[in-house]
TORLUM-723427 format. One record per residue (C-alpha): x, y, z; residue in three letters. Coordinates in steps of 0.02 Angstrom, whole numbers, plus 50000, padded with zeros to 5 digits. Layout:
# TORLUM-723427
XYZALA...
# end
This chain:
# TORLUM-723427
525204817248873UNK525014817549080UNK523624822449175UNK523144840449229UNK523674842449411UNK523664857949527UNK525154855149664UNK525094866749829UNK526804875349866UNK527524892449924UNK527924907449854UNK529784909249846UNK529904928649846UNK529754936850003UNK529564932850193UNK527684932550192UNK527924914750156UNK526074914250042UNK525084897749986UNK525274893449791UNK524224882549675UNK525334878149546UNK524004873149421UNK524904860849259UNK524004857049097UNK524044842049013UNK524994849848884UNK526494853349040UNK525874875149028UNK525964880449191UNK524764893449272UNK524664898449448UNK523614905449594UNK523404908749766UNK523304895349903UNK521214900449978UNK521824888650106UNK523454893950165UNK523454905250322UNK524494918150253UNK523854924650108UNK522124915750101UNK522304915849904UNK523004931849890UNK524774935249783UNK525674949949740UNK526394954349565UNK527764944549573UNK526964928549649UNK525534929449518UNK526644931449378UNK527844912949433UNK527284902949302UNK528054915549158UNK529424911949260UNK529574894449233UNK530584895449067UNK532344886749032UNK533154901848943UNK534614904949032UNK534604891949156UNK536254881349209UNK536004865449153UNK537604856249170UNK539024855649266UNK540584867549210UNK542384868249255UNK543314884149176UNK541934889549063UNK541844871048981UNK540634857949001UNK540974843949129UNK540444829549204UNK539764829149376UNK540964817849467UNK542274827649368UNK541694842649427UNK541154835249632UNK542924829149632UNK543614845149595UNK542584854249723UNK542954841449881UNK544974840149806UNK545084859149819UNK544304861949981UNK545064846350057UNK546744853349993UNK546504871850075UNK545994862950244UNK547464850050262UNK548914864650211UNK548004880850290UNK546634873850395UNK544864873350414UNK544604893650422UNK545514894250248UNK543804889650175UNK542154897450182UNK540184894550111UNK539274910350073UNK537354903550062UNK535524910950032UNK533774911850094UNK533344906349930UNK533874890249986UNK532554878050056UNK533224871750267UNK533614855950209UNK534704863350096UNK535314873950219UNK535594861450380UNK536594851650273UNK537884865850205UNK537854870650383UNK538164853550470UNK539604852350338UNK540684868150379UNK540284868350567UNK540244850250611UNK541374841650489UNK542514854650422UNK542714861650572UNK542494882150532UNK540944894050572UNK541354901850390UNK539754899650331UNK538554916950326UNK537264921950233UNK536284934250108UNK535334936650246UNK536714944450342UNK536084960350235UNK534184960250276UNK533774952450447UNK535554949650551UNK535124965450672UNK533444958350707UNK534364943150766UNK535414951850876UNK534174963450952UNK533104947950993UNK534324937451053UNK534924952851158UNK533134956851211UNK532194938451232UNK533884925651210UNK533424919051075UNK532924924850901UNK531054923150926UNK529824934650814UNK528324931950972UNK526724937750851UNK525774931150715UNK524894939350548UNK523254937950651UNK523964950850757UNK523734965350597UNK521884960550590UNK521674962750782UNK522854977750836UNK522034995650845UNK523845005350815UNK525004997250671UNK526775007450667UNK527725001550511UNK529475008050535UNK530655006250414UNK529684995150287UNK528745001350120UNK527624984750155UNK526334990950011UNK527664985849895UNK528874973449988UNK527444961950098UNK525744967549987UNK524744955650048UNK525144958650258UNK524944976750170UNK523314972750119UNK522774962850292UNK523224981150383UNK522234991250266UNK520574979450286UNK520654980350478UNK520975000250446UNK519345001250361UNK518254986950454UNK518724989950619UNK519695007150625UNK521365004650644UNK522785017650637UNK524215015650531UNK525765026850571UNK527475025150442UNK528985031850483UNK530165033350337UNK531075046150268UNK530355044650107UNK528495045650063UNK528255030849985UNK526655017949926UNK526645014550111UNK526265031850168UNK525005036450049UNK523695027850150UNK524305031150350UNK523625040150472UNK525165045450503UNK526875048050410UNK528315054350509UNK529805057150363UNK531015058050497UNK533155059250453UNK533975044350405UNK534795034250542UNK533935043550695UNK532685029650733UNK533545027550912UNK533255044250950UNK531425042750916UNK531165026151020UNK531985032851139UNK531045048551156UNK529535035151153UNK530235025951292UNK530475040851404UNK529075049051363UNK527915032451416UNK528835033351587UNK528505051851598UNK526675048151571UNK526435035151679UNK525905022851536UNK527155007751594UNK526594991451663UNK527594991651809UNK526904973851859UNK527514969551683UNK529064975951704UNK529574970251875UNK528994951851866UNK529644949551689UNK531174960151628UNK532794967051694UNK533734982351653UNK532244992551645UNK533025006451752UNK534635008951651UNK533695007251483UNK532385022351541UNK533785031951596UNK534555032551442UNK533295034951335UNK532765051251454UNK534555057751444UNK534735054051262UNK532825062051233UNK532515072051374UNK530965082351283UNK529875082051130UNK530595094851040UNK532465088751052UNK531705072850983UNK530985081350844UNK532255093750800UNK533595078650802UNK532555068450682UNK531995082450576UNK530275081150618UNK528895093850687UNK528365093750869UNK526735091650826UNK527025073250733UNK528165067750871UNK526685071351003UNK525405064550898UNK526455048150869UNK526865047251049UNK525205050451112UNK524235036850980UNK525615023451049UNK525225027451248UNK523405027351236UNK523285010951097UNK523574995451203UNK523574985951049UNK524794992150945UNK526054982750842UNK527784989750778UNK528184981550629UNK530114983150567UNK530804978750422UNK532634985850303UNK532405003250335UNK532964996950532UNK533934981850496UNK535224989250367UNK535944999550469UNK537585002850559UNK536645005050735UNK535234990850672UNK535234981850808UNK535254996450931UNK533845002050851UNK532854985050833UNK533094985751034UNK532605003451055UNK530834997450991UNK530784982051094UNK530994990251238UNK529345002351223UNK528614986451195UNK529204978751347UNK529124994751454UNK527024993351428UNK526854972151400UNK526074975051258UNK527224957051189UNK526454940151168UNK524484945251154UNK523314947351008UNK523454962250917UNK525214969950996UNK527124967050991UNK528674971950904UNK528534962950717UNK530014958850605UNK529384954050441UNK530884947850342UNK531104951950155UNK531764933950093UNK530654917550075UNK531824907650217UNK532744919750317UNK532034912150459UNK532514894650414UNK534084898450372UNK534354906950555UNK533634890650619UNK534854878150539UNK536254891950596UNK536594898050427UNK537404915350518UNK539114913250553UNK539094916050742UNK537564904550776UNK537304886950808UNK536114874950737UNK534554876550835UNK534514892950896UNK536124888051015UNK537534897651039UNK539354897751023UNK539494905151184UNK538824892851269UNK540254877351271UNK538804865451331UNK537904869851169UNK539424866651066UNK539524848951153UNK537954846151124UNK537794849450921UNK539434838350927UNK538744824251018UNK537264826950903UNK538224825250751UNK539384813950802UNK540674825050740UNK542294830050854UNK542814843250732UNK541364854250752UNK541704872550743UNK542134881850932UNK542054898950884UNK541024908550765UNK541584913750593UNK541544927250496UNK540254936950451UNK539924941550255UNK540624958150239UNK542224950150342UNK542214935450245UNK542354943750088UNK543684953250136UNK544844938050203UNK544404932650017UNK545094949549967UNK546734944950086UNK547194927750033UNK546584920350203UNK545144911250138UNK545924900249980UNK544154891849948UNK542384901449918UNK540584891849896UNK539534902449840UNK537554896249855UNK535834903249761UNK536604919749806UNK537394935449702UNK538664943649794UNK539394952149655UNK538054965549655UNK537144962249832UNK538704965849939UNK539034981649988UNK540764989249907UNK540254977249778UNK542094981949678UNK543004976349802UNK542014960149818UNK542224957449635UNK544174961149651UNK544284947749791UNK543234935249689UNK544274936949556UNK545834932349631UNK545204920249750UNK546174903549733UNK544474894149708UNK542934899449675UNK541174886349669UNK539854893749627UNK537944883449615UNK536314894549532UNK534944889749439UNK535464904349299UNK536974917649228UNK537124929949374UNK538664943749391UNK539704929749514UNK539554916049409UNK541014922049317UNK542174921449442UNK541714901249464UNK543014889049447UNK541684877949458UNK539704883349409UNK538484867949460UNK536814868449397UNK535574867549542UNK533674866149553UNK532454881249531UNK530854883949620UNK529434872149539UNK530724858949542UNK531474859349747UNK530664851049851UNK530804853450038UNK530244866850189UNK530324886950213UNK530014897850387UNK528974912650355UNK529014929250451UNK527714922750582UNK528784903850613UNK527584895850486UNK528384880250415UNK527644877950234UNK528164865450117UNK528884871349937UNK528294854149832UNK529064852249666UNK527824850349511UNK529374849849392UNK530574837749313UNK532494843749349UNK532744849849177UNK534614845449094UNK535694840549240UNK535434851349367UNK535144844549552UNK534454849649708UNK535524861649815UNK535634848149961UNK535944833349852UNK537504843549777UNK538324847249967UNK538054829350019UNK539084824849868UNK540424833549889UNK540524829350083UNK540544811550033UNK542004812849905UNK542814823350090UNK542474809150173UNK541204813750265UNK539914800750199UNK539354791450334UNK538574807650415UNK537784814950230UNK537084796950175UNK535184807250151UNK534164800250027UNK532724812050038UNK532434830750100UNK531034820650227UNK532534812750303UNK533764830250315UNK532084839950375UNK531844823250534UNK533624824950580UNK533464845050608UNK531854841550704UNK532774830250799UNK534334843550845UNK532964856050891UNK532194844151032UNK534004836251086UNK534374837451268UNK533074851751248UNK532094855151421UNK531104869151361UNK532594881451376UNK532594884951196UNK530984888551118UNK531424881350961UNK530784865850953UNK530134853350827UNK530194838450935UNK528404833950875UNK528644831850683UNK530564824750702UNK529574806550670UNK528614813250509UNK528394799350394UNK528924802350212UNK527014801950189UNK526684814050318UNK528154825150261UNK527284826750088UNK525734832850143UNK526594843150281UNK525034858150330UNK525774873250370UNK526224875950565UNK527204886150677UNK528454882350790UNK528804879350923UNK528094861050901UNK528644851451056UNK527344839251002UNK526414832250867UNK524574842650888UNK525134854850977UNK525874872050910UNK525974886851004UNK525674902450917UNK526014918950995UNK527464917551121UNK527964925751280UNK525974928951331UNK526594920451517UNK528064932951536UNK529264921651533UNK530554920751414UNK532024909951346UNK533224919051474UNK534344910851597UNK533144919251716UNK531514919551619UNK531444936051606UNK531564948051444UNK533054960851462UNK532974978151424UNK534334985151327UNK534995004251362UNK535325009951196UNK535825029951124UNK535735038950956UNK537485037350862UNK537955047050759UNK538015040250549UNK539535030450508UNK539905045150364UNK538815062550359UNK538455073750205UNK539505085150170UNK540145099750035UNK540935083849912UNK539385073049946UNK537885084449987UNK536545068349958UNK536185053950094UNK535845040549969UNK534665026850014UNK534305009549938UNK533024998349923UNK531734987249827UNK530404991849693UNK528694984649694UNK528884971249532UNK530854967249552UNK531614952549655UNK533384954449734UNK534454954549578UNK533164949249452UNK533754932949394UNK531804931249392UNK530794945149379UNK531854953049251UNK531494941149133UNK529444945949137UNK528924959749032UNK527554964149140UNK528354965149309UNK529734976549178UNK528544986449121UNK528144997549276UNK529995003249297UNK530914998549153UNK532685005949171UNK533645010249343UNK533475028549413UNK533815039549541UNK532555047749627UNK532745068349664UNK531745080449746UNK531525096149615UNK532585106849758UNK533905095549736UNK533755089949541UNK533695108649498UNK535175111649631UNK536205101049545UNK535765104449353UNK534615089749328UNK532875085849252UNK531765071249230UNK532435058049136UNK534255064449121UNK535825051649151UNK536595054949293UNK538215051249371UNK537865044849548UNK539465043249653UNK540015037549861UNK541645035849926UNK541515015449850UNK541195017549680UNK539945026549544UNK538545021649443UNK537315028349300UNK535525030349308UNK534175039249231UNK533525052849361UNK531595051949422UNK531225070249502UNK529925065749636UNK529145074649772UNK529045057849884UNK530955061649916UNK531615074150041UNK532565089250002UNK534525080150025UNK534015065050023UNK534195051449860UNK533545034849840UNK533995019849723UNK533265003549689UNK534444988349747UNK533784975349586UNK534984981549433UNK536374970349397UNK537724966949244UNK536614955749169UNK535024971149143UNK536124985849150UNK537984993849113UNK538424998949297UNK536905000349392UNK537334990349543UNK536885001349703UNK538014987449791UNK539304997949698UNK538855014449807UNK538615007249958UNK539785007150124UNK540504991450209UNK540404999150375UNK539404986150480UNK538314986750654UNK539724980850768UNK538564968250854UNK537564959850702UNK538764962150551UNK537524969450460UNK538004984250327UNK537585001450329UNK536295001150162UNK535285015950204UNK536235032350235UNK537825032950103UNK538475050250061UNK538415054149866UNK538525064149734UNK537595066949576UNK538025075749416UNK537195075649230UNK538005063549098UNK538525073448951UNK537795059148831UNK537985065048627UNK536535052448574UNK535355039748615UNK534815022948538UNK533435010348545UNK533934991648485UNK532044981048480UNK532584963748463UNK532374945348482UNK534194940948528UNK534734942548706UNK536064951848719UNK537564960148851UNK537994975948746UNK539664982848764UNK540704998148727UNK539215012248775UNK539215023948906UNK537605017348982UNK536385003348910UNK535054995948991UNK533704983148939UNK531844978148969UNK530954961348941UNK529574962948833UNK528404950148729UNK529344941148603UNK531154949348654UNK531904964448728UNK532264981448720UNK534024989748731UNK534075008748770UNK535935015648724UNK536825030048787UNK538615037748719UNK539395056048746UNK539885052448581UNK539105064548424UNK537845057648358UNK538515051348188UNK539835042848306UNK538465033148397UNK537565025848247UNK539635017548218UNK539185010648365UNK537525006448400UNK537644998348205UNK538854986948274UNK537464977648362UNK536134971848220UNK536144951748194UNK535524953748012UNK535624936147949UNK536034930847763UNK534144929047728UNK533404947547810UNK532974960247719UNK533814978447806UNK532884993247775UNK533845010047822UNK533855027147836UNK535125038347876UNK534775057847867UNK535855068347773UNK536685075447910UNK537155060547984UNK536195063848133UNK534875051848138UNK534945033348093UNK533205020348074UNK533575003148013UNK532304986648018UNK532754969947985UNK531334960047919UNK531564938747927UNK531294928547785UNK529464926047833UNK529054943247831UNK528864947048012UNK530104960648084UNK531394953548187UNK532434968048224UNK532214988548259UNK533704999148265UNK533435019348319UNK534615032048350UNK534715051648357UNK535075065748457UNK534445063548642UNK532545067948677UNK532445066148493UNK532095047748483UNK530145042248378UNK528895032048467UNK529145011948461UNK527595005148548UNK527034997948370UNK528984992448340UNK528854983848505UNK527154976948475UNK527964970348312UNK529024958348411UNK527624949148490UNK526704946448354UNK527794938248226UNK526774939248072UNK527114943747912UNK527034963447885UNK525874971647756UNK526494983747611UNK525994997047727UNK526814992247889UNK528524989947773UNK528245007447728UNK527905014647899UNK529295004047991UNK530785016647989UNK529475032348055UNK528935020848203UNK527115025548198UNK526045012148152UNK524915016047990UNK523305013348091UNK523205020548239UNK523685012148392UNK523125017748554UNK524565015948685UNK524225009248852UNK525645020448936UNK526635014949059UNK526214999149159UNK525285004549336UNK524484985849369UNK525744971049341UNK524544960449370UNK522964965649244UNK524364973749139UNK523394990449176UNK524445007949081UNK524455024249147UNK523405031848992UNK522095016949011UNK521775024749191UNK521645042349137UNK520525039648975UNK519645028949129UNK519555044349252UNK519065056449090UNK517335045349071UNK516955047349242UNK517985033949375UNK518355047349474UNK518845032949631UNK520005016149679UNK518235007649671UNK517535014849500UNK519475012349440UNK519474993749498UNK517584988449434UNK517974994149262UNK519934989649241UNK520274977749374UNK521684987949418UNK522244989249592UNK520864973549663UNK522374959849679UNK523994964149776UNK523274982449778UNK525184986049782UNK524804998649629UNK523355010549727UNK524445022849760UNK524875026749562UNK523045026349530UNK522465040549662UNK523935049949603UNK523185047749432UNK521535051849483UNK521965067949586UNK522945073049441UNK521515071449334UNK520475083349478UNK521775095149491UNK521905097849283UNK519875098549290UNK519955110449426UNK521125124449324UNK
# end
């Protein structure tokens, strides 16, 4: 038996990029914790990063190599892979092939799969996941500052006297930056203003919430920007010895917002919010705008990510403690995936395909004469020259497409009849059946290598794990196959520390302080040094020396030195709501749930707080359209349909919808909300419309409903709508069918495992109406529920769920009582989850309130709920004001 170790890594959720202690026992358990040391989170985690070690299991996981669904070798399979791709290049060239990667992956991994297609194959085709969450922030800053520079730091939320979160429901999304703005509200007074259309976690504790129309964020800036000139609140010194374009940009802005109240009447907001807003940003010097999705997915993203730069720039408040524009990106490397040039129309290095001298210069770098002269194209593009035939050869990296894209049918359809399809995971997603080829790659715990967070802090991610099966690192598995291409001499890296010296050593090449990325001082890191690399930002020109807010001279990484301002105007929405789709349907993330859940849905308690996909309604609109809480809906755009369970909510505007972006095939029958949403892109970042898609909604008819508690893990088929939940000791299948109800017990019989050896106990009523069956192992423990009746007319299974975890062998008396549900003692039931990460229920809270916690603080001291990520406050006030309200009647 080994030693008991604690390794520090990163989190690999989101952008916040926070410190882990990965704490293993002697016994190999694995527990973990937050870094106290690591300048992001300073111990902190949110649910998901405190729940990583129930992550850690093998169920599921690739673990060898597969061509065609069968088990192969891994030279059989590498050969395949560089035989296919070397075919598609020699008889339709280097643009017949394309890599579709992830900010899952660590930079290492992706400088290599980007030095492969752009230096040695030849072709920009390699994009992103990140194409769908940060792209218009790249364009806006390169468009704004030249290069894709983020200038502040985290320090900046502790220090800034106005925060203006825009388009981000950071409470749930970035907790812990959530939780760094909420201490400097109460220590030191700072205002918090959210603009969102929805009233979300975020908004519940603002100064501020401004629920303005989707898509009319320009018009706000812009109404921002002019009225800052109006008031005289513009550095002018600012502005004249630093920037350009200021003239054009304020002109447009006054034409395009010429008063107050056409602002507000064209975002749907009062005039009274609007002045408020604009008068707390002119009179707060420091005042950071932080941006997130809610700007970014957008058709007019980048427009909008420069309509905020530009108040920024218009009163200098860029570069100095406490103010700037913030982009805080939702995946753990985003921004070391734009560094390597993982976009398609970017250069390693932050350099440019428009600049030939660049292209030399990468080439030289390389020493590769192929390299790429043009950029490629972009996901949404590159999916559809799949769909066309023109690309004959897909890679597909850490990433799920097959849900994540938008128009996700049509993806599917062109993945299916692609000529060649590679696909490398760590687990069963919705793509990896269209792969040709599935290669088992390494999981987080076992990669080792670096990740950029939000603020340009390089952290290490250390692996504390063996490689279980056969599965290899992501950057081992594209030097392989570059080899077997031919390519060896170029992809002969032996460790990540070498991949990670060579990128260094691009970022300072022939680099005179005209691109601020650079990482000229670590490009000698020993392998010593690389292992215990201390989290820093770049740039790095040299080894102690870091420089942490940017742009605090003025001068910027222009041809000129000076920041440009960018004269931008409200567009009108790529498709408006009309008579056939009344609803502007918006997507996003939940607080517990992780892009498709290949993780998190495998962790009863980050299931537990939303535990099957819905659609959130106002009651106007629910009650408009025939609908109550907890009905199945049919939720329908011009792409496609899905089903969902519908979640009346006053935090949702009258017209307005809103569904969570995490359900795929492998937790849900048709859930996707890649499935609604439009392929119509931002014409200068590529990025998809995700946040304003006209839709539908109708009730589902359904003739019955079912409840399967099991141990097996299953992918149900032949039901209108099933969905599942992790919970302790197995899962939880809810069925749906518009079939009567003696039809449905046919078919939701169909999916009990009883073995040989169980014992079934059954019920059927004598109408046929009602079905209750238990399978009970030959030990004695239950190992199967089965429930079905009339909808609404389902019995309690807490104790049937509770049954599951246990495992022991049931008494007389629980036989007896196993078909009515109820346990025969009574069992007090927690409710639904509120805290994921004290495992905290909704009735534990209000028996809590009842005996006299009437606050967060009295709430927190005697349940621990809500005193770690604090993502879950929200819930409990709405809990507690319930409880006031009901005492108050």
């Amino acid at each position: 038996m080994e030693e008991a170790r604690e390794v520090r890594t990163t989190c690999p959720y989101c952008g916040v990029g926070c410190g882990v202690l990965a704490a293993i026992a002697a016994d190999g358990k694995t527990t973990v914790r937050g870094d106290p040391e690591h300048p992001a989170n300073f111990g902190r985690l949110c649910s998901k990063g405190s729940a990583l070690g129930e992550t850690l299991g093998l169920d599921g996981r690739l673990l060898h190599p597969k061509i065609g669904g069968r088990q192969a070798s891994w030279d059989e399979a590498l050969d395949l892979v560089a035989a296919k791709f070397s075919q598609a290049i020699a008889e339709h060239g280097p643009d017949s092939v394309a890599f579709y990667v992830s900010g899952q992956l660590l930079t290492e991994d992706y400088y290599v799969a980007n030095k492969l297609m752009k230096g040695f194959i030849g072709s920009a085709n390699i994009d992103t996941n990140s194409r769908l969450c940060m792209a218009s922030s790249v364009a806006g800053h390169r468009r704004a500052f030249g290069e894709d520079i983020v200038p502040g730091v985290y320090e900046d939320f502790d220090c800034a006297d106005l925060i203006v979160l825009t388009g981000s429901n950071t409470a749930w999304c970035h907790p812990v930056l959530y939780q760094r703005m909420l201490a400097a509200r109460r220590e030191r007074g700072t205002r918090i203003v959210v603009i969102d259309p929805r009233r979300t976690a975020t908004a519940d504790e603002c100064d501020l919430h401004l629920a303005l129309d989707p898509g009319t964020d320009v018009l706000l800036f812009n109404g921002l920007l002019a009225h800052l000139v109006q008031g005289g609140k513009i550095d002018a010194d600012f502005i004249r010895e630093s920037t350009t374009g200021f003239d054009a940009a304020a002109a447009l802005a006054t034409a395009d917002a010429p008063s107050i109240a056409r602002v507000a009447k064209g975002c749907g907001l009062t005039v009274a919010d609007v002045q408020a807003f604009y008068d707390l940003f002119a009179g707060t010097e420091r005042t950071v705008t932080v941006y997130s999705q809610g700007v970014n997915q957008s058709a007019h993203g980048t427009d909008k990510v420069n309509a905020i730069i530009n108040c920024h720039l218009a009163t200098g408040r860029i570069g100095k403690p406490g103010m700037g524009p913030f982009s805080v990106t939702g995946q753990p490397n985003a921004m070391g995936g734009r560094e390597v040039g993982g976009l398609a129309n970017q250069l390693a290095a932050h350099m440019d395909f428009a600049d030939q001298s660049a292209i030399d210069r990468v080439a030289r770098f390389w020493n590769a004469p192929d390299t790429a002269r043009r950029a490629g194209l972009k996901a949404v593009d590159m999916f559809q020259a799949v769909a066309d035939g023109r690309i004959k050869a897909l890679w597909i990296m850490g990433t799920n497409p097959a849900v994540s894209m938008p128009d996700a049918s049509r993806v599917r359809a062109a993945m299916s009849k692609c000529d060649f399809v590679v696909v490398s995971d760590v687990a069963r997603t919705d793509t990896t059946r269209y792969a040709d080829v599935l290669l088992p790659a390494a999981a987080w715990g076992e990669k080792d290598g670096t990740v950029t967070n939000s603020e340009r802090r390089i952290s290490r991610q250390t692996p504390f794990l063996p490689l279980p099966g056969e599965a290899k690192a992501d950057w081992r598995i594209i030097c392989e196959v570059a080899a077997r291409m031919g390519f060896g001499d170029a992809f002969a890296h032996r460790t990540p520390a070498e991949i990670f010296r060579e990128h260094a050593a691009l970022s300072a090449f022939e680099n005179d302080g005209g691109r601020l990325f650079d990482l000229g001082g670590v490009a000698d890191l020993s392998d010593a040094d690389y292992a215990g690399f201390a989290p820093r930002h770049w740039p790095a020109p040299n080894r102690d020396e870091q420089q942490i807010r940017l742009f605090a001279d003025g001068r910027f990484p222009t041809p000129d030195g000076r920041a440009r301002f960018v004269p931008v105007r409200q567009e009108a929405t790529a498709f408006t709501v009309d008579a056939d789709y009344p609803l502007a349907l918006n997507t996003g993330r939940l607080r517990d749930q992780w892009h498709t859940m290949t993780r998190t849905g495998n962790v009863p308690r980050l299931m537990a707080n939303a535990p099957e996909p819905a659609v959130d309604l106002n009651p106007a609109d629910a009650a408009a359209h025939h609908l109550k809480d907890g009905d199945l809906a049919h939720l329908s755009t011009r792409f496609g349909f899905v089903r969902a369970r519908v979640r009346v909510s006053e935090a949702q505007r009258r017209g307005q919808a809103f569904m969570p972006m995490h359900w795929s095939g492998q937790f849900a029958a048709r859930a996707a909300a890649g499935l609604l949403s439009s392929p119509v892109t931002d014409p200068h970042s590529g990025q998809p419309e995700l946040k304003h898609v006209p839709a539908r909604i109708v009730r589902e008819n359904t003739g019955w409903a079912g409840v399967l508690i099991t141990r097996r893990d299953l992918r149900p088929t032949g039901f209108v709508h099933w969905s599942r939940l992790a919970v302790e000791g197995g899962w939880v299948y809810e069925l749906t069918g518009t079939e009567p109800p003696d039809q449905g017990i046919l078919l939701a019989r169909k999916l009990l495992g009883v073995q040989r050896q169980d014992q079934l106990l059954e019920y059927v009523d004598r109408r046929g109406l009602a079905y209750r069956a238990a399978a009970i192992d030959e030990s004695g423990a239950m190992a199967e529920a089965l429930l079905v009746a009339a909808p609404d007319q389902l019995p309690m299974r807490d104790w049937l769920v509770s049954l599951l975890a246990t495992r022991e062998p049931l008494s007389a008396a629980d036989r007896r009582a196993l078909l009515s549900g109820r346990s025969p003692v009574p069992m007090p039931a927690i409710g639904r989850v509120v805290c994921s990460c004290f495992h905290v229920g909704a009735n534990q809270i209000a028996s809590a309130v009842a005996a006299g916690c009437d606050s967060l603080e009295a709430i927190g001291s005697t349940l621990r709920a809500g005193t770690n990520c604090g993502s879950c406050r929200s819930e409990i006030r709405a809990i507690i004001d319930a409880r006031h309200v009901q005492a108050a009647e």
